[in-house]
C-alpha positions as CSV (number, residue, x, y, z in Angstrom):
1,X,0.0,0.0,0.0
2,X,1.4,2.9,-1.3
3,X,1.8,6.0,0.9
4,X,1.3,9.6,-0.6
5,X,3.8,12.6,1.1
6,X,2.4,15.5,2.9
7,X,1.5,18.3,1.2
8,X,3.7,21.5,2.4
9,X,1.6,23.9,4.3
10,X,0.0,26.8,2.5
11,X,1.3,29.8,3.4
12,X,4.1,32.1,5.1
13,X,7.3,30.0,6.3
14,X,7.7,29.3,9.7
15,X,10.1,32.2,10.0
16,X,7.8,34.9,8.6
17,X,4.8,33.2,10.3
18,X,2.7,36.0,12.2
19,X,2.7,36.0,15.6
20,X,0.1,35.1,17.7
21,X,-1.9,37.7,19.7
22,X,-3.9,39.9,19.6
23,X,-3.1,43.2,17.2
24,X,-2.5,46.1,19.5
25,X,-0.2,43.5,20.8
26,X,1.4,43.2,17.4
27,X,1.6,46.6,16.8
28,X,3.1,47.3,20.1
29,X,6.4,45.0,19.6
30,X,6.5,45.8,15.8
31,X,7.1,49.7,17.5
32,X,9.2,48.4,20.0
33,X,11.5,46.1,17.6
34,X,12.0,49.4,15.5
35,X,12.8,51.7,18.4
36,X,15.6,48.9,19.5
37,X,17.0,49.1,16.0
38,X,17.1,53.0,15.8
39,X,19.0,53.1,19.3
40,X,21.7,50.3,18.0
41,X,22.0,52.5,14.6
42,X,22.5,56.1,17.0
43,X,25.5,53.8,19.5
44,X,26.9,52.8,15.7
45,X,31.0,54.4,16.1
46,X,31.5,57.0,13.7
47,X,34.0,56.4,11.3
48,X,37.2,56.9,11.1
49,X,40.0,57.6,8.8
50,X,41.1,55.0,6.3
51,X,44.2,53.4,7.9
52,X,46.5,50.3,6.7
53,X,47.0,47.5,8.9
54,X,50.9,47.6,8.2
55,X,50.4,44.0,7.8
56,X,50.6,43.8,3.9
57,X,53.2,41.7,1.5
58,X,56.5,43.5,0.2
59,X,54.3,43.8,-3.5
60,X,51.2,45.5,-1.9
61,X,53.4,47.8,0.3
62,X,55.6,48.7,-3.0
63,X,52.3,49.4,-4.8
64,X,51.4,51.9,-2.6
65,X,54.6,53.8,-2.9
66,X,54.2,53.6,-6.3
67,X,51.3,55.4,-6.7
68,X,52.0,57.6,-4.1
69,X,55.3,58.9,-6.1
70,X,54.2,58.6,-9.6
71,X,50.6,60.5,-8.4
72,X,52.4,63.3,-7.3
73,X,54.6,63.7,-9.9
74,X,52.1,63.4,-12.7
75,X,49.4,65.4,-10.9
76,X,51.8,68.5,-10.7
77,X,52.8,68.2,-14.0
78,X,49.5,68.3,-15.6
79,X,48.8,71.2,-12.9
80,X,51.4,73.0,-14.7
81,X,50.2,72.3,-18.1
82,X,47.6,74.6,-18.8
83,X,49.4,78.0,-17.2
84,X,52.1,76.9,-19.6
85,X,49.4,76.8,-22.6
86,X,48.1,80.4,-20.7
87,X,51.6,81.6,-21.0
88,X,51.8,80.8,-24.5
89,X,48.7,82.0,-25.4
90,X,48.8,85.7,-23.8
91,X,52.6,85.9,-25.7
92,X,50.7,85.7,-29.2
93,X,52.0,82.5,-30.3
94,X,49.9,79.8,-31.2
95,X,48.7,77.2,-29.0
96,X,49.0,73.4,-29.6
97,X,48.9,70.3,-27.3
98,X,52.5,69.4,-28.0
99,X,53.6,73.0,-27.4
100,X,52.2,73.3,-24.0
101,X,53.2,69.8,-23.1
102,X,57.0,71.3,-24.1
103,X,56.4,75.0,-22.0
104,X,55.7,72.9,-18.9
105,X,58.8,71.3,-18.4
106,X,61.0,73.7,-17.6
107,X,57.8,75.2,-15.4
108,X,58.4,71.5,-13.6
109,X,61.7,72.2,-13.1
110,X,61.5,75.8,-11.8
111,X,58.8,74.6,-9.1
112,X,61.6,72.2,-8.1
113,X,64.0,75.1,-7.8
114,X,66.0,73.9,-10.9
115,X,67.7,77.3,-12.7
116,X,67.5,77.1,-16.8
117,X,69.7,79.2,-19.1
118,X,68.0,80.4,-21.9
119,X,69.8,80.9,-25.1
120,X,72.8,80.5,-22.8
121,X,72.1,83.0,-20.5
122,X,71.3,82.0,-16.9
123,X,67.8,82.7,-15.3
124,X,67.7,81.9,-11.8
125,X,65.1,84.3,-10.6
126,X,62.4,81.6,-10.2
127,X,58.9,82.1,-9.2
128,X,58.1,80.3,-5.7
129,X,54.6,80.5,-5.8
130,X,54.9,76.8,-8.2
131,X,57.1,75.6,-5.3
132,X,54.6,76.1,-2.7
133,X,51.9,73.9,-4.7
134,X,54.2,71.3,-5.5
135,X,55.2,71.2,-1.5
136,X,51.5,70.9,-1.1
137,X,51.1,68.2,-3.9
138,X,53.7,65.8,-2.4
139,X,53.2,66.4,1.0
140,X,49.4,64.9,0.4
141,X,50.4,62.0,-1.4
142,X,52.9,61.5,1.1
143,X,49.9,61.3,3.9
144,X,48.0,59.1,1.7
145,X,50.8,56.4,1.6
146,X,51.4,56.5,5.5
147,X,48.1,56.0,6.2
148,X,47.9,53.3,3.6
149,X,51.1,51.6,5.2
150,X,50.0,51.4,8.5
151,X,51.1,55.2,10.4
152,X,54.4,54.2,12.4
153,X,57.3,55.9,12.2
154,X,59.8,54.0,12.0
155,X,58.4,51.7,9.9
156,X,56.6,53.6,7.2
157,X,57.5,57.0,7.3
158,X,61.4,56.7,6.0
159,X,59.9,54.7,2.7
160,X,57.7,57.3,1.7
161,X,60.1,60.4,2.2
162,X,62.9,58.5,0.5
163,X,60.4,57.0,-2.4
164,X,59.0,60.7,-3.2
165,X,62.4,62.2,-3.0
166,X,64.4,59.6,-4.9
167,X,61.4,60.3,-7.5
168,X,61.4,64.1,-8.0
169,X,65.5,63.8,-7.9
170,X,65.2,60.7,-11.4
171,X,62.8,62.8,-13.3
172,X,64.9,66.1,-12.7
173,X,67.5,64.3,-14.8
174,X,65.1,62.9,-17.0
175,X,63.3,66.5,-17.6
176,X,66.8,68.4,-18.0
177,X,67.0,66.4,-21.2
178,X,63.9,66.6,-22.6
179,X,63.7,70.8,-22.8
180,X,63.9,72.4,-25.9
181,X,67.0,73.2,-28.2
182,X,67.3,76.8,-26.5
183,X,66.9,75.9,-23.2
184,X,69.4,73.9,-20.9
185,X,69.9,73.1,-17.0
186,X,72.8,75.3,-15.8
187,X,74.1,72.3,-13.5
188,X,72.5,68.8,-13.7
189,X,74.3,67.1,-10.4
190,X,72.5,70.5,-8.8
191,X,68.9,69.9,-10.5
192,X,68.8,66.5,-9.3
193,X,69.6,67.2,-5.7
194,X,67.4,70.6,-5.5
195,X,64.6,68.4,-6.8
196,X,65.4,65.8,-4.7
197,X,65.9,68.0,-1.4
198,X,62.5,69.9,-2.2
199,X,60.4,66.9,-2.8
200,X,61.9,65.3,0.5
201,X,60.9,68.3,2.9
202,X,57.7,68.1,1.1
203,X,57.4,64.5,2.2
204,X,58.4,64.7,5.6
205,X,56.3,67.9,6.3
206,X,53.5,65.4,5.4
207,X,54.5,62.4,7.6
208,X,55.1,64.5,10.5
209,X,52.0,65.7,10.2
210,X,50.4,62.6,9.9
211,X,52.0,60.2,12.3
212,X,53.4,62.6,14.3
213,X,56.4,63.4,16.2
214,X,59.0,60.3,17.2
215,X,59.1,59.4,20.6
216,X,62.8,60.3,21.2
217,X,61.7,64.6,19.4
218,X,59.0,64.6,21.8
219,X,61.1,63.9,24.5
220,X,63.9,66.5,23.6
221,X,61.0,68.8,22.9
222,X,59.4,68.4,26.2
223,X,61.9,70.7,28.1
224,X,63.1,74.8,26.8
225,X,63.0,73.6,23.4
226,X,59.4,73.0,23.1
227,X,59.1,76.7,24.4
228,X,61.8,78.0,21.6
229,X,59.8,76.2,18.6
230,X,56.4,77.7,20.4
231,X,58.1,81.7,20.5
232,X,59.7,80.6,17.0
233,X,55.8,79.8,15.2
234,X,54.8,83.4,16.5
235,X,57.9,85.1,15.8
236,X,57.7,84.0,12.3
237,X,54.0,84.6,11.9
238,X,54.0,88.0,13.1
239,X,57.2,88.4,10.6
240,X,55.2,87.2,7.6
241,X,52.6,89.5,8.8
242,X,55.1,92.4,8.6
243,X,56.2,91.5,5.2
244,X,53.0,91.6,4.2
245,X,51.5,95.1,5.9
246,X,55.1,96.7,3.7
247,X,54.3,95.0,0.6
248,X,50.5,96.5,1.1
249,X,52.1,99.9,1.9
250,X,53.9,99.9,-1.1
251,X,52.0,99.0,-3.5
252,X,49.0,101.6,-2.9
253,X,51.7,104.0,-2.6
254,X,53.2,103.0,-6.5
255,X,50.0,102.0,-7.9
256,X,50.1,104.6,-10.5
257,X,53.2,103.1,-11.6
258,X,52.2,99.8,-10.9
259,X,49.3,100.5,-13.8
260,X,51.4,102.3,-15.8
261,X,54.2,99.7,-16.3
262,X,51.0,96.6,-16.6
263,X,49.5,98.3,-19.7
264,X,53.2,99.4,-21.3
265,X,54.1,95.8,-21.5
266,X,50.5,94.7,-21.9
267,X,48.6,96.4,-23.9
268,X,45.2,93.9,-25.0
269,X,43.2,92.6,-21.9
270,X,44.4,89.2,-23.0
271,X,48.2,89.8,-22.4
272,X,47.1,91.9,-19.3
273,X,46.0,88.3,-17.8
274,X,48.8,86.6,-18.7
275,X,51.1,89.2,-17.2
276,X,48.4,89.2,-14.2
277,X,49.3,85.2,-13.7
278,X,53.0,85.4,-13.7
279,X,52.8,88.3,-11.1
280,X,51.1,86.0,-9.0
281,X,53.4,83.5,-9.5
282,X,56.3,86.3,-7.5
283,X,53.9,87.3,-4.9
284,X,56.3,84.9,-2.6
285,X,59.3,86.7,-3.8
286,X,57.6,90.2,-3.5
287,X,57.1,89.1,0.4
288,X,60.8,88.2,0.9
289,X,61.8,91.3,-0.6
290,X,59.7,93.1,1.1
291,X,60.3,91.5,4.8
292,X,64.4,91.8,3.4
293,X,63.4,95.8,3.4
294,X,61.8,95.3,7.2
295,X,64.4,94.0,8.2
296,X,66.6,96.8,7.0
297,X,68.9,94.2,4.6
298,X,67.1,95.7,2.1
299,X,66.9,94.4,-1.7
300,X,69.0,95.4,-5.3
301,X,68.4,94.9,-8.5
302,X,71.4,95.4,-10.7
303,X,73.6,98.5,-9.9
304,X,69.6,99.4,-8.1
305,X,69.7,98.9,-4.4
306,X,66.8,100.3,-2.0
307,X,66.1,100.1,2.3
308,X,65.0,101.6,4.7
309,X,68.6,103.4,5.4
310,X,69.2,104.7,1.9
311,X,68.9,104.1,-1.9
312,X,71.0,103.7,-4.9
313,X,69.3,104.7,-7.9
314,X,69.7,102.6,-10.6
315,X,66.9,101.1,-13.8
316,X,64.6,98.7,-12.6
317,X,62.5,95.6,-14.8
318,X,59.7,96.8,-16.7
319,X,57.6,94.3,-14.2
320,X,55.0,94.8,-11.5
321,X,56.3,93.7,-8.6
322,X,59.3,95.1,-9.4
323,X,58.4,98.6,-9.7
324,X,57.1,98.8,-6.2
325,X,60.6,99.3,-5.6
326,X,62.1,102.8,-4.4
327,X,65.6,103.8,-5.7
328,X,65.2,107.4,-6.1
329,X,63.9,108.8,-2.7
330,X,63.0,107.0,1.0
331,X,60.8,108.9,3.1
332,X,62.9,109.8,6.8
333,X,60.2,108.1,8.7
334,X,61.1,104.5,6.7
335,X,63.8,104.0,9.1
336,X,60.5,103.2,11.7
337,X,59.7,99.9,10.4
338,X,62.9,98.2,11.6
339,X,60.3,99.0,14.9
340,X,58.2,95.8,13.8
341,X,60.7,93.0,13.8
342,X,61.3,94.3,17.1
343,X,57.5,93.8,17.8
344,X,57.8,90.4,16.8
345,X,60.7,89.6,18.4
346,X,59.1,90.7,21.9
347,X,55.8,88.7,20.9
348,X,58.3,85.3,20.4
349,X,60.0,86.1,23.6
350,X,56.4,86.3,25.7
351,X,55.2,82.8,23.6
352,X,58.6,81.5,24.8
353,X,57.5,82.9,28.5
354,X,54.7,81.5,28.6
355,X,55.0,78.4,27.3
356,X,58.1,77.9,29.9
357,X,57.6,76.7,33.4
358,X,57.2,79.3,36.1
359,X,60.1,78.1,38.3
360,X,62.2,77.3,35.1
361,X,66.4,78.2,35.5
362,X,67.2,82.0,34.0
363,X,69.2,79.8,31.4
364,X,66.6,78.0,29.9
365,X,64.7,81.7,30.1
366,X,67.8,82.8,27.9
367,X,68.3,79.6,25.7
368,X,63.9,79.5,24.5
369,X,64.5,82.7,23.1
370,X,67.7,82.8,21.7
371,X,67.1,79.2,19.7
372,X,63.9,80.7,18.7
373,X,65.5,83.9,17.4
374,X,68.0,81.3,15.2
375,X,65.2,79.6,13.9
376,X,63.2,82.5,12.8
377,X,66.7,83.7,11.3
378,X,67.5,81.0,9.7
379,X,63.7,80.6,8.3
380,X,64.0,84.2,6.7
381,X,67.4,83.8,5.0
382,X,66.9,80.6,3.4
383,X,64.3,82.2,1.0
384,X,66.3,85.2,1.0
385,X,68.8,82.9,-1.0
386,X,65.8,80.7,-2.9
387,X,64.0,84.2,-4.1
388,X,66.9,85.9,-5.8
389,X,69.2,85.0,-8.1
390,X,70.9,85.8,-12.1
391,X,68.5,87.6,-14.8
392,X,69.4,86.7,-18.0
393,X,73.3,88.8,-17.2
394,X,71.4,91.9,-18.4
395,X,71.3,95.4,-16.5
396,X,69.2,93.8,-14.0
397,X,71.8,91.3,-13.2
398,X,71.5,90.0,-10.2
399,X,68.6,90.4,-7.6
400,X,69.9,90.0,-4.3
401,X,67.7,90.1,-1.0
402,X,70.8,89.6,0.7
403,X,70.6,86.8,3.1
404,X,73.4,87.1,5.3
405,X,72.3,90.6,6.0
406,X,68.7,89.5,6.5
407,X,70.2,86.8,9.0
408,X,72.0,88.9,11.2
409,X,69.5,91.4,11.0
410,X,66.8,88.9,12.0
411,X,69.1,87.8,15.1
412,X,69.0,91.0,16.2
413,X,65.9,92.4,15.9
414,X,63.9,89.5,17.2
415,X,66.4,88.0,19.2
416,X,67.6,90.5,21.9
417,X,63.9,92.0,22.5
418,X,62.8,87.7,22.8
419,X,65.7,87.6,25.1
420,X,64.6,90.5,27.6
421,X,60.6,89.7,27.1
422,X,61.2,86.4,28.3
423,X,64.3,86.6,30.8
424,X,64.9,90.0,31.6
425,X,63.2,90.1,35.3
426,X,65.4,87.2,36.2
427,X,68.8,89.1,34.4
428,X,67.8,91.9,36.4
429,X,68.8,90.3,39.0
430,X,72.2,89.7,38.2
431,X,73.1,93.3,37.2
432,X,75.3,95.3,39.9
433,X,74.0,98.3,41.3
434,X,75.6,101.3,42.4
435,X,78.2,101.2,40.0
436,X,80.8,99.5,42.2
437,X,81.8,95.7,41.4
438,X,81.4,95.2,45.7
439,X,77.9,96.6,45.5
440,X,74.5,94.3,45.5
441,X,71.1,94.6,44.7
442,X,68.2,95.5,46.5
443,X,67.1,92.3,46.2
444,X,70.2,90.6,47.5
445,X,70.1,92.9,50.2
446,X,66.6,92.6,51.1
447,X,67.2,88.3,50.6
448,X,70.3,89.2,53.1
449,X,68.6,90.5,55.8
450,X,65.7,88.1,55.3
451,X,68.5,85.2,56.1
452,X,69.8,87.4,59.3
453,X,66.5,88.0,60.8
454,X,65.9,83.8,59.9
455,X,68.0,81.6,62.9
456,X,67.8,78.1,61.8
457,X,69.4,76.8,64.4
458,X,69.9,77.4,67.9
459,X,73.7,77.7,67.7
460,X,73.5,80.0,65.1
461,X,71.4,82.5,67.0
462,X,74.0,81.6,70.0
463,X,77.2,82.6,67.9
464,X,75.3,85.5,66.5
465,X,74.8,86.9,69.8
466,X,78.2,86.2,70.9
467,X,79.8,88.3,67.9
468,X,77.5,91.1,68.2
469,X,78.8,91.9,71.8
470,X,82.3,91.5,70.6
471,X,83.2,95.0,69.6
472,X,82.0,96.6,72.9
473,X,84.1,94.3,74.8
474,X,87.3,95.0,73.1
475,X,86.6,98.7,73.6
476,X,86.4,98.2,77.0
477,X,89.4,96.2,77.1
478,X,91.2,99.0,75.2
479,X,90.0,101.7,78.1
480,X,91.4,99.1,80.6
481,X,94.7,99.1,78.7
482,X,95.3,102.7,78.6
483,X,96.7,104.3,81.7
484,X,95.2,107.2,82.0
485,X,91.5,105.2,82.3
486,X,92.3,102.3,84.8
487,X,89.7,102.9,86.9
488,X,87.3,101.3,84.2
489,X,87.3,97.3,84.2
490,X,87.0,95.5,80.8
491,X,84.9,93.0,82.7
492,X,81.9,94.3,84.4
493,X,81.3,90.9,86.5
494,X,85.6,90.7,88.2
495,X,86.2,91.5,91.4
496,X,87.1,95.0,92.1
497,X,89.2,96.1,95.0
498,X,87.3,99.4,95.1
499,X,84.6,97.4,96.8
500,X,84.7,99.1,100.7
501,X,84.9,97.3,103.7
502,X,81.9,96.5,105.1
503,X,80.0,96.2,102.1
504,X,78.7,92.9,100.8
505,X,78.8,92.4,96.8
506,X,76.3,89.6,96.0
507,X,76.9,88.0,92.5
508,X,73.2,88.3,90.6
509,X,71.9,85.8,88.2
510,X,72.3,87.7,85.5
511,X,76.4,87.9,86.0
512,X,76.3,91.8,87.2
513,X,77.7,92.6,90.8
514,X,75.2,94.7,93.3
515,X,75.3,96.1,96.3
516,X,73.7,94.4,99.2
517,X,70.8,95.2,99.6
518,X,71.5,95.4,103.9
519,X,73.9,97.9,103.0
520,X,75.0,101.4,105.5
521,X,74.8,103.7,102.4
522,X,74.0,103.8,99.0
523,X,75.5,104.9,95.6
524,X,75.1,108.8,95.4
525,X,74.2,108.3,91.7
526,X,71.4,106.0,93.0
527,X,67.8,106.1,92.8
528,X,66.2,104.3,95.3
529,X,63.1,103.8,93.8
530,X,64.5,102.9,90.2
531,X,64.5,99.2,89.9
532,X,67.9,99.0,88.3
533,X,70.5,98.5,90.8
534,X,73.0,99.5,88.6
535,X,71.6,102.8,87.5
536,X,74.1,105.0,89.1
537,X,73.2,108.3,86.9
538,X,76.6,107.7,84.6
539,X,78.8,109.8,87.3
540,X,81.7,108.7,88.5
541,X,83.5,105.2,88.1
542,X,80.8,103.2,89.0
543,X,78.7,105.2,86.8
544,X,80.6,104.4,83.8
545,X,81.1,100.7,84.8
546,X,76.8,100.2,85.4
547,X,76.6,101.9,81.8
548,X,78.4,99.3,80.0
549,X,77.0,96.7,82.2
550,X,73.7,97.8,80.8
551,X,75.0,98.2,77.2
552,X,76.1,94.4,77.1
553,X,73.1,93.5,78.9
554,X,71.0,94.7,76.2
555,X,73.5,93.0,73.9
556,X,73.2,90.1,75.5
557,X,69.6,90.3,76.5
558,X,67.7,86.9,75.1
559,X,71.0,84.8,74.3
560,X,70.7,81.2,76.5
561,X,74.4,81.4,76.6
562,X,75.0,84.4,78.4
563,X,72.2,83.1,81.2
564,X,73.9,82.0,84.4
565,X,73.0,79.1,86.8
566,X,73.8,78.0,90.5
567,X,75.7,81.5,90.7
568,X,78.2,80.9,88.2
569,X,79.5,82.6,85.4
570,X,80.5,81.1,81.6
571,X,82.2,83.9,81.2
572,X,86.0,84.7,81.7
573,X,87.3,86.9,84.5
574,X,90.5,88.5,84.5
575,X,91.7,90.0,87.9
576,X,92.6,93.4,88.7
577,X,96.6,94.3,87.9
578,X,97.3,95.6,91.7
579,X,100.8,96.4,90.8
580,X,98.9,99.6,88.7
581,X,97.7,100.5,92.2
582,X,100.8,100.0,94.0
């Protein structure tokens, strides 16, 4: 007998089956089920950054170096080439793919800092504004691949400044060869390591800022250095501002000319933009030269040379920027803008003051601002040297911001007012008054006498004490020496043979010798209701003897050596010479 199988039920699955109830009841845990899943989507962690595991093969890590390298490199070529078609264009020449392809390659190399000779003649004068973008380019591939790789250090970071370097240093080489029949790289050994230097700071700017400093920077930066590259950031800040309140100045104040020389050498709105772009291209230079004029360095041009001191007059470059320029006539108040270097070099030294401890040694309050001060120096001529350089060995042959001036210029004007902002309460200190080399400060004085009135120890008050009465016992010992005064005793508490007979001497606590009190008669000098016994009125022998007992009394008054016990005296008693009396 033949068995049929079970027909499948009808319907929903098991899984999808409705739930039994009633339906507010439904309703209510269909609510409750979608409230729980909003609340676990609201706790969901945000997201963070991409970040490698550092974990890859050897291939997947090279991969990522290659694209971080080859990206930047490709990316700010084709940046480059349509200013070079721009270029072209505004000159009245024609404009074709393979032509601005060609006009960007020695743009390439002057972003990299790479001097071409044109027709033989050198041009070193390069624009920085392409070397800023390029630093920008590279250092953001260069946090793309450390992230990628994992973020350490010392694992990651040394392959991607080396990779983009090694890079920008091949295809320096590589681009030197390809330029045009008239064009040529003055030195290739010093295109390839220009290139290869620029693209490296670009790299490591960008894996510093990514995975931060190493562990053995921070801990060298922890102390006074820390506060010298915290003074150095506003230093240079407010000198960039500086450079850039002149360059203002100056240019409303030429702006006629400015116009003038823009429509001479342009005359169509076309070539008026192209001539617009490649002023844009010097506004970095324009600041150097102008924070070289701060500075009081100042900047020539040929035979030209113009600061804040003086001018030599000389032609100038029929060019925008350049014509900003005086070299006929400074105005006698110029000589005030050396004031604003000094205004940064004060705001540096309060950064460094601030960011220092409060009980920190004077010479870490000396070194902060004084490495600060190098920095910023150091910072300033090193585009100094980048901005200037040959033009085409014509009349305007060389520009010179002069860097060695604008570095000893810089020390000085931000260094010494960083130096007394941030240490000069604590130098104070150290700075002899009264113009003697044996003279101190108030406040060594005042710390003096603070120490005196302090007794740390018993013994010291003790031996204080004991030297202040010195000097009036050696005067009295002096009196008693000279022969005309030996009725006066250097030792108020010997025996005296003046003593008469009949009279009682009774030898007091306090080491002075009285009268007793049972006596026949008393002292004339006396007062008998003065509670002094020795207050003989300063007449007579005995007067002078009961004034210095009182004098070292009040000497001695308080010391716990000078007290005397069980009638008996610490002190030392000399006897009477009788042969004087004889």
């Amino acid at each position: 007998m033949s068995t049929t199988p079970p027909r499948p039920a009808r319907g929903r699955p098991a899984s999808r089956a409705r739930s039994t109830g009633s339906a507010p009841e439904r309703s209510r845990g269909g609510r409750a089920t979608a409230v729980a899943d909003r609340e676990r989507g609201r706790r969901r962690p945000a997201r963070t950054p991409t970040r490698g595991t550092g974990t890859g093969t050897g291939l997947d890590r090279l991969r990522i170096l290659l694209v971080a390298t080859m990206g930047a490199v490709l990316a700010g070529y084709t940046m480059l080439v349509p200013v070079a078609a721009l270029l072209t264009g505004t000159g009245g020449v024609a404009v074709t793919a393979d032509g601005a392809l060609a006009t960007a390659v020695p743009l390439w190399l002057a972003a990299h800092l790479i001097p071409v000779a044109v027709d033989g003649r050198p041009f070193g004068v390069l624009p920085l504004l392409p070397t800023l973008v390029v630093v920008a380019l590279v250092a953001f591939c260069s946090r793309w691949a450390v992230l990628r790789l994992g973020g350490r250090v010392r694992h990651d970071a040394g392959a991607v400044v080396a990779s983009q370097a090694g890079a920008a240093a091949a295809l320096a080489v590589l681009a030197g060869a390809l330029l045009p029949r008239d064009m040529a790289v003055t030195a290739p050994w010093a295109s390839m390591i220009g290139a290869g230097l620029v693209a490296g700071a670009a790299a490591g700017i960008g894996v510093v800022h990514t995975c931060g400093a190493p562990a053995a920077w921070k801990r060298v930066l922890a102390g006074w250095p820390g506060a010298a590259l915290a003074g150095a950031r506003v230093a240079a800040a407010a000198l960039l501002l500086v450079a850039a309140l002149v360059l203002t100045v100056a240019l409303l104040a030429s702006a006629s000319d400015v116009a003038d020389t823009a429509e001479r050498i342009a005359p169509g709105a076309w070539a008026g933009v192209g001539v617009l772009v490649l002023s844009i291209g010097y506004l970095p230079n324009a600041l150097i030269g102008a924070l070289s004029w701060a500075l009081g360095a100042g900047v020539s041009v040929g035979i030209a040379r113009s600061g804040p001191f003086g001018v030599e007059p000389g032609p100038l470059p029929p060019f925008p920027p350049a014509v900003v320029l005086p070299v006929t006539t400074v105005p006698t108040a110029a000589v005030l803008v050396v004031l604003l270097p000094v205004v940064a070099g004060a705001l540096g030294g309060i950064a460094c003051r601030r960011a220092l401890a409060d009980d920190a040694p004077v010479v870490d309050r000396v070194a902060a601002p004084a490495l600060a001060a190098v920095v910023v120096a150091v910072g300033a001529a090193v585009p100094a040297a980048l901005a200037g350089g040959a033009l085409a060995g014509g009349p305007y042959d060389p520009v010179s911001f002069h860097p060695w001036a604008v570095l000893g210029c810089a020390l000085l004007l931000v260094g010494i007012p960083a130096v007394l902002t941030c240490a000069g309460t604590e130098l104070a200190r150290h700075v002899p008054m009264g113009g003697t080399g044996r003279s101190r400060t108030a406040v060594d004085r005042a710390r003096a006498a603070r120490d005196r009135r302090r007794a740390s120890t018993v013994g010291e008050l003790v031996e204080r004490r004991r030297t202040a009465g010195a000097p009036a016992r050696r005067a009295d010992a002096a009196r008693d020496d000279d022969g005309g005064h030996d009725d006066l005793h250097p030792y108020y508490d010997a025996v005296t043979d003046e003593e008469e007979p009949g009279r009682t001497t009774t030898r007091r606590v306090d080491g002075s010798a009285g009268r007793d009190p049972a006596g026949d008669d008393e002292d004339p000098g006396h007062d008998p209701d003065d509670g002094d016994p020795d207050d003989t009125g300063g007449h007579g022998p005995d007067g002078r003897r009961a004034a210095g007992r009182r004098a070292d009394r009040d000497t001695d008054d308080g010391d716990p050596s000078d007290r005397r016990t069980d009638g008996r005296t610490d002190r030392i008693t000399r006897p009477r010479d009788r042969s004087r009396d004889d």
